[in-house]
CHARMM internal coordinates of N, CA and C (Angstrom, degrees):
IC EDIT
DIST 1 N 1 CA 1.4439
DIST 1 CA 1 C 1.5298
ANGL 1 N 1 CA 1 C 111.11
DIST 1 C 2 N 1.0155
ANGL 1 CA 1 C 2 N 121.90
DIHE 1 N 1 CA 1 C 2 N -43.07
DIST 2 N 2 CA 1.6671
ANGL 1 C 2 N 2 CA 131.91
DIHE 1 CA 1 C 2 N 2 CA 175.20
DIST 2 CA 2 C 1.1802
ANGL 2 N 2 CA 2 C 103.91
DIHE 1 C 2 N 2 CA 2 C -48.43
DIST 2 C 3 N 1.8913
ANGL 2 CA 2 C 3 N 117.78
DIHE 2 N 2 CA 2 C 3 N -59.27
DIST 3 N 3 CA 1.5354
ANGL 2 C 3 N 3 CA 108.89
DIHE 2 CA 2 C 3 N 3 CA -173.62
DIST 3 CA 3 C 1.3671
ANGL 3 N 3 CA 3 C 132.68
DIHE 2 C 3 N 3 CA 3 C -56.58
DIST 3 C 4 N 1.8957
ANGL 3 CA 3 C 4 N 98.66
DIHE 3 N 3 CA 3 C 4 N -11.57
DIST 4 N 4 CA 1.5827
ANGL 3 C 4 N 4 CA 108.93
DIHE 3 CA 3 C 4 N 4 CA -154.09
DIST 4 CA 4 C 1.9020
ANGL 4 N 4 CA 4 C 84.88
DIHE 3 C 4 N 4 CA 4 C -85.61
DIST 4 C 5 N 1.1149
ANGL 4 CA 4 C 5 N 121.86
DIHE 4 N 4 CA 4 C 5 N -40.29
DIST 5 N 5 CA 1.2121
ANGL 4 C 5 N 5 CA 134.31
DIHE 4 CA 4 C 5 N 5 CA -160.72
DIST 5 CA 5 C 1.6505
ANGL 5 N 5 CA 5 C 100.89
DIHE 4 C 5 N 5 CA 5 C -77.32
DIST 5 C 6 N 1.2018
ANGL 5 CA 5 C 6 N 121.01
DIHE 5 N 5 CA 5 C 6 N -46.23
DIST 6 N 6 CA 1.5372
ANGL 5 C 6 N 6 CA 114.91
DIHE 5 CA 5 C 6 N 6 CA 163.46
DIST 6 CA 6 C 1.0907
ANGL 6 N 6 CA 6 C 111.58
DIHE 5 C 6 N 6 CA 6 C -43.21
DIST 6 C 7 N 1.2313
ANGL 6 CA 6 C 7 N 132.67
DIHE 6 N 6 CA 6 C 7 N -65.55
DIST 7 N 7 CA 1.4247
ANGL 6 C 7 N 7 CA 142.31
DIHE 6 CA 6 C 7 N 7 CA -162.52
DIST 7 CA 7 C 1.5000
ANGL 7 N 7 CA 7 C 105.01
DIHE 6 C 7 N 7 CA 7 C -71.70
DIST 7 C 8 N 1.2815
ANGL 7 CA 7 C 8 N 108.83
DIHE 7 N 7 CA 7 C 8 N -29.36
DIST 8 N 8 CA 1.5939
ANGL 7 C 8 N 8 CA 98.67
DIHE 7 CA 7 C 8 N 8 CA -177.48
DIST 8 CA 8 C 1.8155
ANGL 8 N 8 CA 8 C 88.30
DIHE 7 C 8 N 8 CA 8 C -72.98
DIST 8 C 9 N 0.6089
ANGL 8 CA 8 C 9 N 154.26
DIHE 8 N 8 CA 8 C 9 N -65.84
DIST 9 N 9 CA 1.5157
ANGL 8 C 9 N 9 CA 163.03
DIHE 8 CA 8 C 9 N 9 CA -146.54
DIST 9 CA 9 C 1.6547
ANGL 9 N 9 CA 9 C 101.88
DIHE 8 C 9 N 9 CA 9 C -60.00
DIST 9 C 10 N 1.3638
ANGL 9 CA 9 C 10 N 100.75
DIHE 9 N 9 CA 9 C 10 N -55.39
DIST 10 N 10 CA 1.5861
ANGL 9 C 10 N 10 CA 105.15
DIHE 9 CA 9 C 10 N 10 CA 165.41
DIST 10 CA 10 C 1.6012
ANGL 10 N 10 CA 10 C 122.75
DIHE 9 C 10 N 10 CA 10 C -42.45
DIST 10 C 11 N 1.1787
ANGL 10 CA 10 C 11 N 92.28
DIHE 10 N 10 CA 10 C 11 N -54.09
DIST 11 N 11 CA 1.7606
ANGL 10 C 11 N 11 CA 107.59
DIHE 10 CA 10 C 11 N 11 CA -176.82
DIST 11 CA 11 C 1.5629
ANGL 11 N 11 CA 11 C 113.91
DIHE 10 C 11 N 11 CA 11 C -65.27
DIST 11 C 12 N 1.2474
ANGL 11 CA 11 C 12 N 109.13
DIHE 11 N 11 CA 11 C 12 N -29.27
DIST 12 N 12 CA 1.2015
ANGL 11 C 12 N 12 CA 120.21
DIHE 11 CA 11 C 12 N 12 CA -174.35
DIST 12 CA 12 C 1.6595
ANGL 12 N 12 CA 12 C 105.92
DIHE 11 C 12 N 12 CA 12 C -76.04
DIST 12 C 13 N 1.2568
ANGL 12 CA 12 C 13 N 114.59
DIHE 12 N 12 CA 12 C 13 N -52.72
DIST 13 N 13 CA 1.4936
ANGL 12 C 13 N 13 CA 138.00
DIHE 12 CA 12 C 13 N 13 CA -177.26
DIST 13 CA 13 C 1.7327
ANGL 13 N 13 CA 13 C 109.12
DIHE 12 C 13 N 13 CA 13 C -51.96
DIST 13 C 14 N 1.8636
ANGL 13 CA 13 C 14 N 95.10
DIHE 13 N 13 CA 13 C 14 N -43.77
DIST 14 N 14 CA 1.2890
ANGL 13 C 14 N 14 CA 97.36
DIHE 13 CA 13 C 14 N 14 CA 174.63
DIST 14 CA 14 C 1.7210
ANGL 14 N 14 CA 14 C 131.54
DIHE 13 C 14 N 14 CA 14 C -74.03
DIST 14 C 15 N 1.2770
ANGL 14 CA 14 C 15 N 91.87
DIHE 14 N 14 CA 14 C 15 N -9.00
DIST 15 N 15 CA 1.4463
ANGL 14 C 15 N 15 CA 105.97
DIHE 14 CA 14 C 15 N 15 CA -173.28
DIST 15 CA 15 C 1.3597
ANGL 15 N 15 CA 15 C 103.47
DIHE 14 C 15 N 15 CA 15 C -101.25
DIST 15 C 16 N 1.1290
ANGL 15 CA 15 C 16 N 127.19
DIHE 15 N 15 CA 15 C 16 N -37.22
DIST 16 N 16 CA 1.3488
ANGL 15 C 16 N 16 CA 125.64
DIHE 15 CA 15 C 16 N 16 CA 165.17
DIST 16 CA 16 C 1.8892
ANGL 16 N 16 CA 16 C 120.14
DIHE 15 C 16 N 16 CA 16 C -49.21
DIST 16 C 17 N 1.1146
ANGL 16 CA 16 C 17 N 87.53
DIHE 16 N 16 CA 16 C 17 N -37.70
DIST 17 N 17 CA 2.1109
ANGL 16 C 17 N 17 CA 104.44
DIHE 16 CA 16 C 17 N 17 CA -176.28
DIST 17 CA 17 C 1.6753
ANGL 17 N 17 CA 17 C 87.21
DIHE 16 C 17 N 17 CA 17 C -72.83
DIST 17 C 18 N 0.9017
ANGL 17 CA 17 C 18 N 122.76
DIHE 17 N 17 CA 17 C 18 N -80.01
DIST 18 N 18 CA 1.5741
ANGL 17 C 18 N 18 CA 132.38
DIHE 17 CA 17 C 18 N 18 CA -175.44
DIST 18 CA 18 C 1.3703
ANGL 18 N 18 CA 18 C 96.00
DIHE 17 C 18 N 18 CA 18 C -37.24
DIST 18 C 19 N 1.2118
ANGL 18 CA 18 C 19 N 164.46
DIHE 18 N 18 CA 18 C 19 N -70.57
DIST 19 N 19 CA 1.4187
ANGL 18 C 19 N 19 CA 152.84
DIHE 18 CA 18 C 19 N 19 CA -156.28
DIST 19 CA 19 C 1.4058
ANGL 19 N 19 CA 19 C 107.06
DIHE 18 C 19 N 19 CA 19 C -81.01
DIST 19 C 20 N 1.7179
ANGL 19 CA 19 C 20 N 117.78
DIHE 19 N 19 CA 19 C 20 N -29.49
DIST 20 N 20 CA 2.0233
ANGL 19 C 20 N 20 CA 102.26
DIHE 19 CA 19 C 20 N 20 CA 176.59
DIST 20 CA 20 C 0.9468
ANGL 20 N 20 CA 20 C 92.17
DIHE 19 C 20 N 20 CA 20 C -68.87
DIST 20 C 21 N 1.5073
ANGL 20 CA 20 C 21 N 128.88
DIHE 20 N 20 CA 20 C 21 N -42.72
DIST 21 N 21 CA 1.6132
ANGL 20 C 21 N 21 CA 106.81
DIHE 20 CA 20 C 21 N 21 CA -153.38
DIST 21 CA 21 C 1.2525
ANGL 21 N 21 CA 21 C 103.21
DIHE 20 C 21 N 21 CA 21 C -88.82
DIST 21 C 22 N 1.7352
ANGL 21 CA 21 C 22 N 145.95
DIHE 21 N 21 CA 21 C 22 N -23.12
DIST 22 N 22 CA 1.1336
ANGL 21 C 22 N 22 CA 109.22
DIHE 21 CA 21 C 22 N 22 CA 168.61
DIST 22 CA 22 C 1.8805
ANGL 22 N 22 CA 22 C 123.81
DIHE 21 C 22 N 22 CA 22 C -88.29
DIST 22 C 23 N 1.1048
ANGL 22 CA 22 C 23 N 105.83
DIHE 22 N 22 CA 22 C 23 N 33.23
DIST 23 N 23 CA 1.5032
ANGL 22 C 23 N 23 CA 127.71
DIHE 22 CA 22 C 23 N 23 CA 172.17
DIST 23 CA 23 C 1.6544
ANGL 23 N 23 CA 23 C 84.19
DIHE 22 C 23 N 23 CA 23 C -98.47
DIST 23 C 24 N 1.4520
ANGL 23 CA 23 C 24 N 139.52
DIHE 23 N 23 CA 23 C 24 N -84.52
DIST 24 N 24 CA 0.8386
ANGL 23 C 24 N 24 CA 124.27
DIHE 23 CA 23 C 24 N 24 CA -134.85
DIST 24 CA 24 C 2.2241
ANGL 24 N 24 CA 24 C 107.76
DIHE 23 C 24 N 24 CA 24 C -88.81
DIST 24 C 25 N 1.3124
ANGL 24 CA 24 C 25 N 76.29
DIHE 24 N 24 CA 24 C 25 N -0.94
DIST 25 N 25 CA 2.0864
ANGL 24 C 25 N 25 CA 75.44
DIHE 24 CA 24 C 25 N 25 CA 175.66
DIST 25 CA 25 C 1.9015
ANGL 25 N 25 CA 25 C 86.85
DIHE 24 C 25 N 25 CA 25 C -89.48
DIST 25 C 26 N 1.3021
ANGL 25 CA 25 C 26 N 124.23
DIHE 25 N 25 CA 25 C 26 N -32.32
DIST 26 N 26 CA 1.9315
ANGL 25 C 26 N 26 CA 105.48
DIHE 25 CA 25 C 26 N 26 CA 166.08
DIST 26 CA 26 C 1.3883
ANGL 26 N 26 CA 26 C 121.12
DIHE 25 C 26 N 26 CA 26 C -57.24
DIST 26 C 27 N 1.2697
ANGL 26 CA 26 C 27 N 119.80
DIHE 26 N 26 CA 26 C 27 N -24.02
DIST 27 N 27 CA 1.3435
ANGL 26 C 27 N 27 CA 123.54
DIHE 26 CA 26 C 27 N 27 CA -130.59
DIST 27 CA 27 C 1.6214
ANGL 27 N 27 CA 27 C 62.87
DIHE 26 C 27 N 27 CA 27 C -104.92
DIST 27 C 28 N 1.1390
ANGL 27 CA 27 C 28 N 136.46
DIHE 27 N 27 CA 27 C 28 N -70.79
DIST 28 N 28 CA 1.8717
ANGL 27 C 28 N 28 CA 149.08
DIHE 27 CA 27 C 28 N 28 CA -146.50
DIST 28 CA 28 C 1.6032
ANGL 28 N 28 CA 28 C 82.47
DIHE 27 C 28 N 28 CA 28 C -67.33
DIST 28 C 29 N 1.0953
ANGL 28 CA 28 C 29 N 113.52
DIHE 28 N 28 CA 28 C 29 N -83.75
DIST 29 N 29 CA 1.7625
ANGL 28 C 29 N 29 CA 112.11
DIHE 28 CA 28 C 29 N 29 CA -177.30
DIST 29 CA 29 C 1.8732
ANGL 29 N 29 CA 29 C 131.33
DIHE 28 C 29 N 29 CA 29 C -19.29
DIST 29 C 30 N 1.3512
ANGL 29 CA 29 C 30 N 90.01
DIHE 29 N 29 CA 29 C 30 N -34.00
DIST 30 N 30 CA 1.6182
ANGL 29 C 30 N 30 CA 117.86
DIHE 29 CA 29 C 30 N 30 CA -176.32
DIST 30 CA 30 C 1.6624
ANGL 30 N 30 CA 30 C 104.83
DIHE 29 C 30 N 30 CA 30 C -73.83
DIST 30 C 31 N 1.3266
ANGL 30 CA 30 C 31 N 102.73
DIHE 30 N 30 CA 30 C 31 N -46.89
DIST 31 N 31 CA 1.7520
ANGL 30 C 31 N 31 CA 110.74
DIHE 30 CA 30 C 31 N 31 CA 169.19
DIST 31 CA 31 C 1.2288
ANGL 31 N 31 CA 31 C 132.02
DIHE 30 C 31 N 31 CA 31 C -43.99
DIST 31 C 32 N 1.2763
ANGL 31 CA 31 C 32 N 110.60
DIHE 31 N 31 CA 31 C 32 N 120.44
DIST 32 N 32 CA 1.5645
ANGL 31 C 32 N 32 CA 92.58
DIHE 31 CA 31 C 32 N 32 CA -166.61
DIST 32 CA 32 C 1.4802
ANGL 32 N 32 CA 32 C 97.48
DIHE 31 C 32 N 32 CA 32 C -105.99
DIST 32 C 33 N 1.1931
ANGL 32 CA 32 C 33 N 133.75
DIHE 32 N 32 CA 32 C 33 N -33.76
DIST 33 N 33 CA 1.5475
ANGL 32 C 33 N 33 CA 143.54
DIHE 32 CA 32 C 33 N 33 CA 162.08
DIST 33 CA 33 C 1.3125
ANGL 33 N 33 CA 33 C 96.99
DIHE 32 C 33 N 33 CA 33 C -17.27
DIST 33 C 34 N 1.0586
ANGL 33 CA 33 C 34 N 129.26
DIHE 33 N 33 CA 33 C 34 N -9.55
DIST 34 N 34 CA 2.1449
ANGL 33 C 34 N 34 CA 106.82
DIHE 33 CA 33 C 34 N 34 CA -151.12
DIST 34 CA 34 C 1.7060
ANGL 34 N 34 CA 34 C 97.45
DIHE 33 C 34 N 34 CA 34 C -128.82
DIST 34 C 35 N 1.0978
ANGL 34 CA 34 C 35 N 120.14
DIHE 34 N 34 CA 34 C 35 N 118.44
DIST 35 N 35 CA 1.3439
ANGL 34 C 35 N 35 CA 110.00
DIHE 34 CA 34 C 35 N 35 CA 170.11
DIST 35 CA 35 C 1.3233
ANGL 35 N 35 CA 35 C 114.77
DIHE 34 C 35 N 35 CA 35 C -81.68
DIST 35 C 36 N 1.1761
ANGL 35 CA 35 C 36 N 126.15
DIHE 35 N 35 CA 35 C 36 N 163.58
DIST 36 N 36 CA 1.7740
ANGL 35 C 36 N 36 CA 135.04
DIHE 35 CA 35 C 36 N 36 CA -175.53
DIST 36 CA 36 C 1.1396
ANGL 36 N 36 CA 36 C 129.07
DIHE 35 C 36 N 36 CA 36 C -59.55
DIST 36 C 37 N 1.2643
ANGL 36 CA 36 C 37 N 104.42
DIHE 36 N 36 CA 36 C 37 N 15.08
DIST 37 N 37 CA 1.6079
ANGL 36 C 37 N 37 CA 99.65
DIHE 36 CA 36 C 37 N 37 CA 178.14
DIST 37 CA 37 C 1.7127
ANGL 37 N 37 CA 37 C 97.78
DIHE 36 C 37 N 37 CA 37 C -99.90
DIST 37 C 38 N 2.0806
ANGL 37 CA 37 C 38 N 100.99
DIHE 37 N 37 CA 37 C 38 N -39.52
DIST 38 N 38 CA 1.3336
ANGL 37 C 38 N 38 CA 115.89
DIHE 37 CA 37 C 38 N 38 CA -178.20
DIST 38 CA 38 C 1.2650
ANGL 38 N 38 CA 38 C 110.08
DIHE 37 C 38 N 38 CA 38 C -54.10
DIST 38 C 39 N 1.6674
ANGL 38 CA 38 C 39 N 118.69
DIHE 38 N 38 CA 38 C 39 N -46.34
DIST 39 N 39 CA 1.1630
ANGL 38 C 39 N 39 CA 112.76
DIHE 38 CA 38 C 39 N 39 CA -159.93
DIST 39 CA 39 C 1.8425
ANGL 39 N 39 CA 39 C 119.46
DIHE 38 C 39 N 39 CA 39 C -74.00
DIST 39 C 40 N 1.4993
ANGL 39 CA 39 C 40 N 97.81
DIHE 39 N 39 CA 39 C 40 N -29.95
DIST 40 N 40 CA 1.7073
ANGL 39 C 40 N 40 CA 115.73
DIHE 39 CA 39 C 40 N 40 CA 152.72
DIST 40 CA 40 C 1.2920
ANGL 40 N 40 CA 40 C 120.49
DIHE 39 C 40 N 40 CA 40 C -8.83
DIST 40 C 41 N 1.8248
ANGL 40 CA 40 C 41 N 82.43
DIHE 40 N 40 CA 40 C 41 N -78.75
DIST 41 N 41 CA 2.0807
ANGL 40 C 41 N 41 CA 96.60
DIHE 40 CA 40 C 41 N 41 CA -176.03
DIST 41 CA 41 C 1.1552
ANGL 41 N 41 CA 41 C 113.64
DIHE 40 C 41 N 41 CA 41 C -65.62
DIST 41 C 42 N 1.5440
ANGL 41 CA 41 C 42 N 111.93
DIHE 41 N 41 CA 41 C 42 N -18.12
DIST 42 N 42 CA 1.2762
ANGL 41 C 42 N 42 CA 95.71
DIHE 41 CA 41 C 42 N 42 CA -174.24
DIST 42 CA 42 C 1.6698
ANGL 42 N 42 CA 42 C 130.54
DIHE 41 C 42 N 42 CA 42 C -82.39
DIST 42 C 43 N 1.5138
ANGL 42 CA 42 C 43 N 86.95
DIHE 42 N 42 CA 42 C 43 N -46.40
DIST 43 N 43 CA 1.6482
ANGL 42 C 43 N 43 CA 98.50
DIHE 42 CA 42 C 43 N 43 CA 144.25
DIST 43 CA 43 C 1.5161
ANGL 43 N 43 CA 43 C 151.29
DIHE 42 C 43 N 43 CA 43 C -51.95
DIST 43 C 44 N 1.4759
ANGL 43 CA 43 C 44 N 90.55
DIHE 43 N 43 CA 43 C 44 N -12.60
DIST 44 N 44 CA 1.5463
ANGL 43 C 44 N 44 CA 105.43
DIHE 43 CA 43 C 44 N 44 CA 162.51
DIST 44 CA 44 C 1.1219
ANGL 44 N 44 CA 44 C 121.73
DIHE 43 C 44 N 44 CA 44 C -98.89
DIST 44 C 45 N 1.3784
ANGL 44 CA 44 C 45 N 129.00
DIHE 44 N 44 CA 44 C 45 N -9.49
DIST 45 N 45 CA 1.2748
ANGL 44 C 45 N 45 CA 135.97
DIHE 44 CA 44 C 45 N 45 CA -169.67
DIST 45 CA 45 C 1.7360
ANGL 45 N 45 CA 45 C 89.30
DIHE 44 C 45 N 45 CA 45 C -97.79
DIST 45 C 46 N 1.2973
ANGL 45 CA 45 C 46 N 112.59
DIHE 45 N 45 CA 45 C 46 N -53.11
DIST 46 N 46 CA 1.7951
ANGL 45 C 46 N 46 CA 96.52
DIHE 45 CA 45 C 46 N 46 CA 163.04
DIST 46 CA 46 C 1.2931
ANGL 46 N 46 CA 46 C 141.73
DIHE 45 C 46 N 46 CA 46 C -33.48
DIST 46 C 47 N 1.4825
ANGL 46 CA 46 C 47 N 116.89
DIHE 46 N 46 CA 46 C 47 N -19.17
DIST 47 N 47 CA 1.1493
ANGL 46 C 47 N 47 CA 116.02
DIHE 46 CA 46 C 47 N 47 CA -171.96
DIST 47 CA 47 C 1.7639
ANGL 47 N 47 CA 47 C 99.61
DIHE 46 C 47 N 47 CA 47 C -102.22
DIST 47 C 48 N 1.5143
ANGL 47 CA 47 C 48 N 115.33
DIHE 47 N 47 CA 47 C 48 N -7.63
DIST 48 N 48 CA 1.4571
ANGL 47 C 48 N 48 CA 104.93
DIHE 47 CA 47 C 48 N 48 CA 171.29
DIST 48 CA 48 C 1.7530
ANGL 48 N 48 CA 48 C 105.71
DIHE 47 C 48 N 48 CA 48 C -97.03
DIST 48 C 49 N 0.9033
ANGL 48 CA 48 C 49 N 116.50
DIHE 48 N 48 CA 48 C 49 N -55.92
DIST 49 N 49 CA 1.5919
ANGL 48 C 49 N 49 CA 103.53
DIHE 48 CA 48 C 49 N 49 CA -179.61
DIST 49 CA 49 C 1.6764
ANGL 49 N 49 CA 49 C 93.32
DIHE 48 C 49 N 49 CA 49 C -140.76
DIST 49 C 50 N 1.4048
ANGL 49 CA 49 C 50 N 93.52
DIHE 49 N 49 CA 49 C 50 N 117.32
DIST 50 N 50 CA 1.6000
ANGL 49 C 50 N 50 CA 109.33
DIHE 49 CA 49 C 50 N 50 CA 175.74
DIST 50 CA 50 C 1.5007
ANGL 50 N 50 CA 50 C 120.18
DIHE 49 C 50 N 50 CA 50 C -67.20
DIST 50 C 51 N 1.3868
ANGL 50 CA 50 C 51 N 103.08
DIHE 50 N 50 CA 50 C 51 N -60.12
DIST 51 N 51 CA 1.1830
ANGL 50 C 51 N 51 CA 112.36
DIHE 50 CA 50 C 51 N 51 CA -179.62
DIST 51 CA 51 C 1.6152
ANGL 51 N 51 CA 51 C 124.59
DIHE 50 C 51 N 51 CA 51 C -65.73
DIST 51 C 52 N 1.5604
ANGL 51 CA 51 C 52 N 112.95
DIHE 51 N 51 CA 51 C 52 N -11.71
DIST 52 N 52 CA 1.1435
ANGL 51 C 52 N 52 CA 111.28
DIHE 51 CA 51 C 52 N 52 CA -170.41
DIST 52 CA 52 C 1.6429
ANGL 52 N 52 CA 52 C 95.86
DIHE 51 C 52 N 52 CA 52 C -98.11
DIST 52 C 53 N 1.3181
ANGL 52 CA 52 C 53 N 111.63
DIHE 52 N 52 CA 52 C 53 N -25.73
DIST 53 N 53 CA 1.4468
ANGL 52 C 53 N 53 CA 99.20
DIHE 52 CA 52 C 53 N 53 CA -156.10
DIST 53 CA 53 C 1.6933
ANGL 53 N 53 CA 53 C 88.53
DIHE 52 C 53 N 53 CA 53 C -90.26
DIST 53 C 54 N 1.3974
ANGL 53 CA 53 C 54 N 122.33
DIHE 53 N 53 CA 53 C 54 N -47.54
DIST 54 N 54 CA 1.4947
ANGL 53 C 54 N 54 CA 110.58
DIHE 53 CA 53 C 54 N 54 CA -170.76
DIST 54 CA 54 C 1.4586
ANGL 54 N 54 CA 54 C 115.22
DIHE 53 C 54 N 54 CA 54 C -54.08
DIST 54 C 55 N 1.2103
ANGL 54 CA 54 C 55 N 132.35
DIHE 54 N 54 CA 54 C 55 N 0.07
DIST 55 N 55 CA 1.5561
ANGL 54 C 55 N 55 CA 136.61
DIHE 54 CA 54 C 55 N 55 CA 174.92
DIST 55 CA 55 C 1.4724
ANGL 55 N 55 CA 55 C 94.14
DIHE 54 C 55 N 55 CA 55 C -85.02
DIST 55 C 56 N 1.4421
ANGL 55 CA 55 C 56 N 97.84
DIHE 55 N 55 CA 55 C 56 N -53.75
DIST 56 N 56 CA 1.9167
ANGL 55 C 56 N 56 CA 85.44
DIHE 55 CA 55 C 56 N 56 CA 162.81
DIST 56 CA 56 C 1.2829
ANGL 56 N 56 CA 56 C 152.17
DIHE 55 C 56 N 56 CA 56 C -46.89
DIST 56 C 57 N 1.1274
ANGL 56 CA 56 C 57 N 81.62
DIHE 56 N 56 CA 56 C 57 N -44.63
DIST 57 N 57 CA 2.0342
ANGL 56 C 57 N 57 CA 106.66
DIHE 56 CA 56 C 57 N 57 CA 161.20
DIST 57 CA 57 C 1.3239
ANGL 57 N 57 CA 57 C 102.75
DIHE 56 C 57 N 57 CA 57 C -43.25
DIST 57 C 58 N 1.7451
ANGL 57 CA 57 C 58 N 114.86
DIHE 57 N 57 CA 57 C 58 N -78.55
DIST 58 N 58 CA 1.1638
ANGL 57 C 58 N 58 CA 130.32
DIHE 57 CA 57 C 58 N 58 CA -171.70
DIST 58 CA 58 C 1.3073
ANGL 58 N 58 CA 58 C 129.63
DIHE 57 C 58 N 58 CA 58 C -42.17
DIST 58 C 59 N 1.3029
ANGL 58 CA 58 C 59 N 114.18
DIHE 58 N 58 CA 58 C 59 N -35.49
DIST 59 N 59 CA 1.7082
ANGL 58 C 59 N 59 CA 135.52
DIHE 58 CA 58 C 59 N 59 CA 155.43
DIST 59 CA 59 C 1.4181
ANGL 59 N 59 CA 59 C 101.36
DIHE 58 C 59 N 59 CA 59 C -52.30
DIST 59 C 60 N 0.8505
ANGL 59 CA 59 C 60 N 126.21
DIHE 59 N 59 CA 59 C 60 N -85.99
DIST 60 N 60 CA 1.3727
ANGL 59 C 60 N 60 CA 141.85
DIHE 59 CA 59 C 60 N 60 CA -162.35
DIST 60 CA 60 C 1.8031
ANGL 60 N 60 CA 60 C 101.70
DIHE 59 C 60 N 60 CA 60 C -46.64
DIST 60 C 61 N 1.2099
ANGL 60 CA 60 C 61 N 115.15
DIHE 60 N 60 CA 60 C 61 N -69.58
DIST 61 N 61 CA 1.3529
ANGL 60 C 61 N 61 CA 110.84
DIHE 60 CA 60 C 61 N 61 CA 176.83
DIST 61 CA 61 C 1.5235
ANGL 61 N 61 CA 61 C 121.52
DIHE 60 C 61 N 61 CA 61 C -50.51
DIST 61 C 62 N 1.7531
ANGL 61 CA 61 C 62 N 105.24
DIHE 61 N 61 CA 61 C 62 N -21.18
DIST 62 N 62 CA 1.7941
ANGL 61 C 62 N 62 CA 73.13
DIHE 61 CA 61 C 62 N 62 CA 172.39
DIST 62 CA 62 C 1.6520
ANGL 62 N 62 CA 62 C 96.23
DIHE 61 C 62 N 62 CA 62 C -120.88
DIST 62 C 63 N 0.9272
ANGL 62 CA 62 C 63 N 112.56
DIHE 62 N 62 CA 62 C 63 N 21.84
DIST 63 N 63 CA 1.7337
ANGL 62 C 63 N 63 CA 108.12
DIHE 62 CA 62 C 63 N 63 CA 157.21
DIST 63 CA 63 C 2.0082
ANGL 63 N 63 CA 63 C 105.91
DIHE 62 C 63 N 63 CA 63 C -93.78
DIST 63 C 64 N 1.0629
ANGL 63 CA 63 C 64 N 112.33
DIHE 63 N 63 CA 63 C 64 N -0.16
DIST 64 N 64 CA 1.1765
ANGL 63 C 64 N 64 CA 112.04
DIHE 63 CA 63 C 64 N 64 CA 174.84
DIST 64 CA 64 C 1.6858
ANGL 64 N 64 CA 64 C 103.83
DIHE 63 C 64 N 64 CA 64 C -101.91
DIST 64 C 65 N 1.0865
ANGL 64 CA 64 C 65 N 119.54
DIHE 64 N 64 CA 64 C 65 N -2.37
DIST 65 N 65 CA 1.7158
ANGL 64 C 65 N 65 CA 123.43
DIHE 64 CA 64 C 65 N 65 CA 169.45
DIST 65 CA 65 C 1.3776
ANGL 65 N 65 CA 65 C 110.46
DIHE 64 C 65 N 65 CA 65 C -68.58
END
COOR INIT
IC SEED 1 N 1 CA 1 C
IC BUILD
């Protein structure tokens, strides 16, 4: 029963990572401010921690206003 509940947690965790980051590779793509090299890192940095880096994004884009 423990393992089933790890794994549910896993699965869950994994699905959660998989939806910020493809929220935030739309969200970077949609930008037109950013040329392709920017939009790169940015999208690569999504695939290590989504949630941490798109708060970054978000900073950044409106301190860049």
């Amino acid at each position: 029963m423990t393992e089933l509940i790890i794994y549910a947690f896993l699965f869950i965790a994994l699905i959660g990572h998989t939806l910020m980051a493809s929220k935030m590779y739309r969200t970077v793509h949609a930008d037109e401010s950013l040329n392709i090299k920017e939009k790169n890192d940015w999208k690569l940095k999504a695939l290590i921690f989504p949630g941490f880096f798109f708060g970054k994004y978000k900073r950044h884009k409106t301190s860049k206003k």
